[in-house]
C-alpha positions as CSV (number, residue, x, y, z in Angstrom):
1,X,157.0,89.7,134.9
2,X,159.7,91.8,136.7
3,X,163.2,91.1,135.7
4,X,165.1,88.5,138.1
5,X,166.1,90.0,141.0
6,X,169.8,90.2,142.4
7,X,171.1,90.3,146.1
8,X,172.3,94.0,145.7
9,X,168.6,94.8,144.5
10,X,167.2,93.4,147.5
11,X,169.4,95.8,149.7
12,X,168.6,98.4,147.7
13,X,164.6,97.7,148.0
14,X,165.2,97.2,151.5
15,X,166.6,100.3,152.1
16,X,164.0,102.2,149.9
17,X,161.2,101.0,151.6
18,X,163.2,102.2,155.0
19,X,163.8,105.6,153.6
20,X,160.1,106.1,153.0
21,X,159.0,105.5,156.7
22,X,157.8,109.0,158.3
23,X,156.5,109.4,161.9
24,X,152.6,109.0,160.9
25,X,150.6,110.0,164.4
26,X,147.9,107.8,165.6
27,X,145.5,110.7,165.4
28,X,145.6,111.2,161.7
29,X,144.8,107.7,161.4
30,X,142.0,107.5,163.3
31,X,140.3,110.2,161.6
32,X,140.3,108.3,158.4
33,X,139.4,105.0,160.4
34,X,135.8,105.4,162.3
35,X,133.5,102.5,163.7
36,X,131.1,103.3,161.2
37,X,133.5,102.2,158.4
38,X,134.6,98.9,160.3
39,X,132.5,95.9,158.6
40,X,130.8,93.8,161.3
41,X,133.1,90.7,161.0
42,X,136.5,93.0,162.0
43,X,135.1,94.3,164.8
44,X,134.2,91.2,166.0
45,X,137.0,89.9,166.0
46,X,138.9,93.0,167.4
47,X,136.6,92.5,170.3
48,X,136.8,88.7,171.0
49,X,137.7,88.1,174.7
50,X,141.9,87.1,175.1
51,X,141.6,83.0,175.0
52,X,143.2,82.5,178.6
53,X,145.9,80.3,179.4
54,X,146.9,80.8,175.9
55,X,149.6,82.8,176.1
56,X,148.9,85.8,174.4
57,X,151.1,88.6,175.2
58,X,149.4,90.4,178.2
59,X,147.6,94.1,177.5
60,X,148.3,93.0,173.3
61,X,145.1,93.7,170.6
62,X,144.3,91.2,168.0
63,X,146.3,92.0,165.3
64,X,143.9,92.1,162.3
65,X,147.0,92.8,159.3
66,X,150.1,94.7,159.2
67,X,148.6,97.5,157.1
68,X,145.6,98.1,155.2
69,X,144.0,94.9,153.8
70,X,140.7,96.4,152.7
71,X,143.1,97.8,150.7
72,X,145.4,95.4,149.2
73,X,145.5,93.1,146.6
74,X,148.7,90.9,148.1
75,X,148.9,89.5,151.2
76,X,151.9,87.8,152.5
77,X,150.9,84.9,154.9
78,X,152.5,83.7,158.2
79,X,151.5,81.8,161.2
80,X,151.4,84.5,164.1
81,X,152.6,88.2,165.2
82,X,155.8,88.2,167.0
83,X,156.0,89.3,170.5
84,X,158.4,91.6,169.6
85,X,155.4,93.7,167.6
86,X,154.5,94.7,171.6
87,X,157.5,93.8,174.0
88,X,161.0,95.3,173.8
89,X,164.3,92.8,174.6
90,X,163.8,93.1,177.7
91,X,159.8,91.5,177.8
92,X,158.8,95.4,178.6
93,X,155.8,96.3,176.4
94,X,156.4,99.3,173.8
95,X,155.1,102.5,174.4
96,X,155.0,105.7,173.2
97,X,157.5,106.7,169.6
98,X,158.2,103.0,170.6
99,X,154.9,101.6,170.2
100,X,153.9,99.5,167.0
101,X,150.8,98.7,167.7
102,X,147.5,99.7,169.8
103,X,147.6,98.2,173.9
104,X,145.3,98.0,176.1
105,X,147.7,100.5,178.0
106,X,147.5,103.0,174.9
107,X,144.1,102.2,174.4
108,X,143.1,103.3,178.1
109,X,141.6,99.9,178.0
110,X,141.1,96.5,180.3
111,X,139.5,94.4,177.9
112,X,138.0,95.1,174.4
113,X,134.4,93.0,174.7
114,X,133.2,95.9,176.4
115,X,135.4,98.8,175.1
116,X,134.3,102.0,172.8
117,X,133.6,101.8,169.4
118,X,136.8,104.2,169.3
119,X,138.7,101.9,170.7
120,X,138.3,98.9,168.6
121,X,138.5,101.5,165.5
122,X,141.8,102.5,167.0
123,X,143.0,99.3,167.1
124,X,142.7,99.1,163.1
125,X,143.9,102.2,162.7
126,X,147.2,101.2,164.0
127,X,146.7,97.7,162.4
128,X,146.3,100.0,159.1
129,X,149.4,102.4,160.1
130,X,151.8,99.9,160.4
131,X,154.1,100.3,157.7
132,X,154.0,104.2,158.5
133,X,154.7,104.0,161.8
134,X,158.1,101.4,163.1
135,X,157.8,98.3,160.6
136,X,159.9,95.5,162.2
137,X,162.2,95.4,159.0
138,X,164.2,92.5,159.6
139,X,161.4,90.6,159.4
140,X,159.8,92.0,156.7
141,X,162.3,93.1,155.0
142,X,163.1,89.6,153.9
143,X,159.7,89.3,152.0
144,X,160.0,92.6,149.7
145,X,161.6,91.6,147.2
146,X,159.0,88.7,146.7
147,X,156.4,91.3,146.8
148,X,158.5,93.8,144.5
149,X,158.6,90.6,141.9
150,X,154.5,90.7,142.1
151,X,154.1,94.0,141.1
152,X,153.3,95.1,145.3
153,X,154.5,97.1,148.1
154,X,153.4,97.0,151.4
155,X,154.7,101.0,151.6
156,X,152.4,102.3,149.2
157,X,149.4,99.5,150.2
158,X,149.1,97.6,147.4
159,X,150.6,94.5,149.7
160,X,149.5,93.5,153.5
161,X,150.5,91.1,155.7
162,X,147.7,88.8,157.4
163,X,148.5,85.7,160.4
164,X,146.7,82.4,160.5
165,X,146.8,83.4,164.5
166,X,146.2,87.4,165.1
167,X,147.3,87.3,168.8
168,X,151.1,87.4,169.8
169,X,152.2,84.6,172.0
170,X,155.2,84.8,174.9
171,X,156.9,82.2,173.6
172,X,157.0,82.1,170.0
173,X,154.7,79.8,168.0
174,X,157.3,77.2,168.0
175,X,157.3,76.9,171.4
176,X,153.5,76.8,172.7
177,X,153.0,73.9,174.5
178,X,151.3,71.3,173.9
179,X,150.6,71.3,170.4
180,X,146.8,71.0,171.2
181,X,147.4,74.9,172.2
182,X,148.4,75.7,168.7
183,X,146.1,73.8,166.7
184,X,143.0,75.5,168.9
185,X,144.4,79.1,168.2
186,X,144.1,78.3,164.8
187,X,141.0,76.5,164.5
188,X,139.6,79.5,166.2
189,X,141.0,82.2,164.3
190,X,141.0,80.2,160.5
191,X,137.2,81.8,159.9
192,X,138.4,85.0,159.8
193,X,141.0,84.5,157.9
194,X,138.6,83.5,155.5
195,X,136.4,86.2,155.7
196,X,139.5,88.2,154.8
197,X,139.9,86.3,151.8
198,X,136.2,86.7,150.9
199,X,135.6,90.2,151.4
200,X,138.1,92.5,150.6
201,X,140.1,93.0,147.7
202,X,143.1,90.6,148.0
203,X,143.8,88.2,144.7
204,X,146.8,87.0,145.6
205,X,148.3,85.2,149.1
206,X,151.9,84.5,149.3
207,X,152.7,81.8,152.2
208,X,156.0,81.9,154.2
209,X,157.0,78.4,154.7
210,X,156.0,74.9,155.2
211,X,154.2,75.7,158.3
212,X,151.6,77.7,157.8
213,X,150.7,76.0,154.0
214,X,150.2,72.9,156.0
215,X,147.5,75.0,158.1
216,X,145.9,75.6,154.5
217,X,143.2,74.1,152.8
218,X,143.9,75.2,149.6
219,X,142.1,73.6,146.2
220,X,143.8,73.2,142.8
221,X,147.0,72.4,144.5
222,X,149.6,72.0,141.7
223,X,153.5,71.2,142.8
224,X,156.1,73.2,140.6
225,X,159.6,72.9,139.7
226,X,161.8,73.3,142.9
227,X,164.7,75.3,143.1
228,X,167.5,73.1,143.2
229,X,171.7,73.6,143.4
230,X,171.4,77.4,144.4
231,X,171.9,76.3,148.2
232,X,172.5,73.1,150.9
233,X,168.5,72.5,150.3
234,X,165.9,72.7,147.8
235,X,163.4,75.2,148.2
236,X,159.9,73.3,147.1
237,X,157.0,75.8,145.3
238,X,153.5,75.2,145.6
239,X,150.0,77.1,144.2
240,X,147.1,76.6,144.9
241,X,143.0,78.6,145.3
242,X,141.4,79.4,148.1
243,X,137.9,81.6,147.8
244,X,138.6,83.4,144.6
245,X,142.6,84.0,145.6
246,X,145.5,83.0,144.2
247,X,147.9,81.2,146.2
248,X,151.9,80.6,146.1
249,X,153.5,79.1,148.6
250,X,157.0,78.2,149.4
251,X,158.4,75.5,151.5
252,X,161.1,77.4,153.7
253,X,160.6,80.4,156.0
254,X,162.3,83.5,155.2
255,X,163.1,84.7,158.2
256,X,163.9,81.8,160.4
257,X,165.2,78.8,158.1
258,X,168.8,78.3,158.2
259,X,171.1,78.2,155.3
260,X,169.0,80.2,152.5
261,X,171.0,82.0,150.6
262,X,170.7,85.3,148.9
263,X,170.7,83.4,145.2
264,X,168.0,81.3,146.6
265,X,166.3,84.5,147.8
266,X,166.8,86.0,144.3
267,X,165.4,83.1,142.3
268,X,162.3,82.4,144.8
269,X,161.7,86.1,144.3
270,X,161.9,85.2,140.4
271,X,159.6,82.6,140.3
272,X,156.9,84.2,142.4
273,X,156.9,86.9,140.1
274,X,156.4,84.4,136.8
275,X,153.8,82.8,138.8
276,X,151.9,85.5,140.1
């Protein structure tokens, strides 16, 4: 188990993992990503048609993990990409040194059913790139020291990021209307999740917040010790299996809850660690 983490250690993780992000070209990715390396069940689902009236930010790819999970072994867990992985403040989609991820735009693309087989393997390449190329930090810089405490990185591949929903939505989740919008985007995208979980490498899944482990259907669901008195609100822990992975789940998110404060962040970090 890692020793307890402080706030000045998480701004100094936060800034290492900055300070190792170098320009990494598209190119170089795709030559270590080809369509004959792609298992059957991602490129399916990189080439599923856009479900329409949904939302999904228009001229957006699938996004299949925020770096390499064939790779991993930890996977952090939230409920969809951000918008702002493919539009700028203004609603202007990224491109070029701007760009996160692949576009239909960068792609050279109108849809993906019918696209190239180098195509959809670009598409993972940037999906596998992510952390190399322009990270949105201030969102997931709030889960590295979590992931330090666990032994993982998402820098050096060890950790990954997965989505109950891989397509962006204009709005946010929060905001899709009705409801009966977000419970079919996950419903349709749950079984690949899944497959995630099944076939690649990951053992352990850490999930952001009481809204996406209430998607979950985890077994073995034990309730532990909450952190109390650190803050105006407990912060509830849960575990859990699903498939062969671990599971640890928290009942606030990171990123968007209000009032968590850093000794809060410092002992959730803790207890992750002992429970990983």
């Amino acid at each position: 188990m890692k020793e307890p983490t402080n706030a000045s250690s998480i701004s100094r993780a936060i800034g290492a993992l900055r300070s190792l992000i170098l320009p990494h070209s598209s190119e170089k990715v795709e030559q270590r990503v080809s369509s004959s390396t792609i298992l059957p069940y991602v490129a399916e689902r990189i080439r599923r048609p856009v479900p329409p009236n949904a939302c999904v930010v228009p001229g957006s790819t699938p996004v299949v993990a925020f770096g390499e999970f064939r790779r991993a072994t930890v996977a952090t867990l939230g409920l969809n990409p951000s918008r702002i992985e493919f539009l700028d403040h203004h609603g202007l989609e990224l491109t070029g040194t701007a760009r996160r991820l692949a576009t239909f735009a960068s792609l050279g693309v109108r849809d993906l059913a019918s696209a190239s087989s180098s195509a959809v393997a670009q598409v993972l390449a940037d999906c596998d790139s992510y952390f190399q190329r322009r990270p949105y930090m201030r969102w997931f810089g709030q889960l590295v020291p979590i992931l330090a405490a666990c032994g993982a990185s998402y820098q050096d591949g060890t950790a990954c990021h997965l989505d109950l929903v891989q397509w962006a939505t204009d709005p946010t989740w929060a905001k899709l209307e009705p409801a009966s919008l977000r419970r079919q985007l996950v419903a349709d995208d749950a079984a690949f999740l899944l497959e995630q979980l099944k076939y690649e490498r990951i053992k352990l899944l850490l999930v952001n917040g009481n809204g996406v482990w209430s998607e979950l259907r985890c077994s073995d669901v034990q309730e532990h010790e909450p952190i109390s008195g650190l803050g105006w609100r407990d912060i509830r822990i849960f575990t859990g299996m699903i498939e062969q992975v671990r599971v640890i789940g928290w009942s606030v998110n990171l990123q968007s809850s209000p009032g968590v404060t850093n000794r809060q962040r410092c002992e959730l970090a803790r207890r992750v660690g002992s429970l990983a």
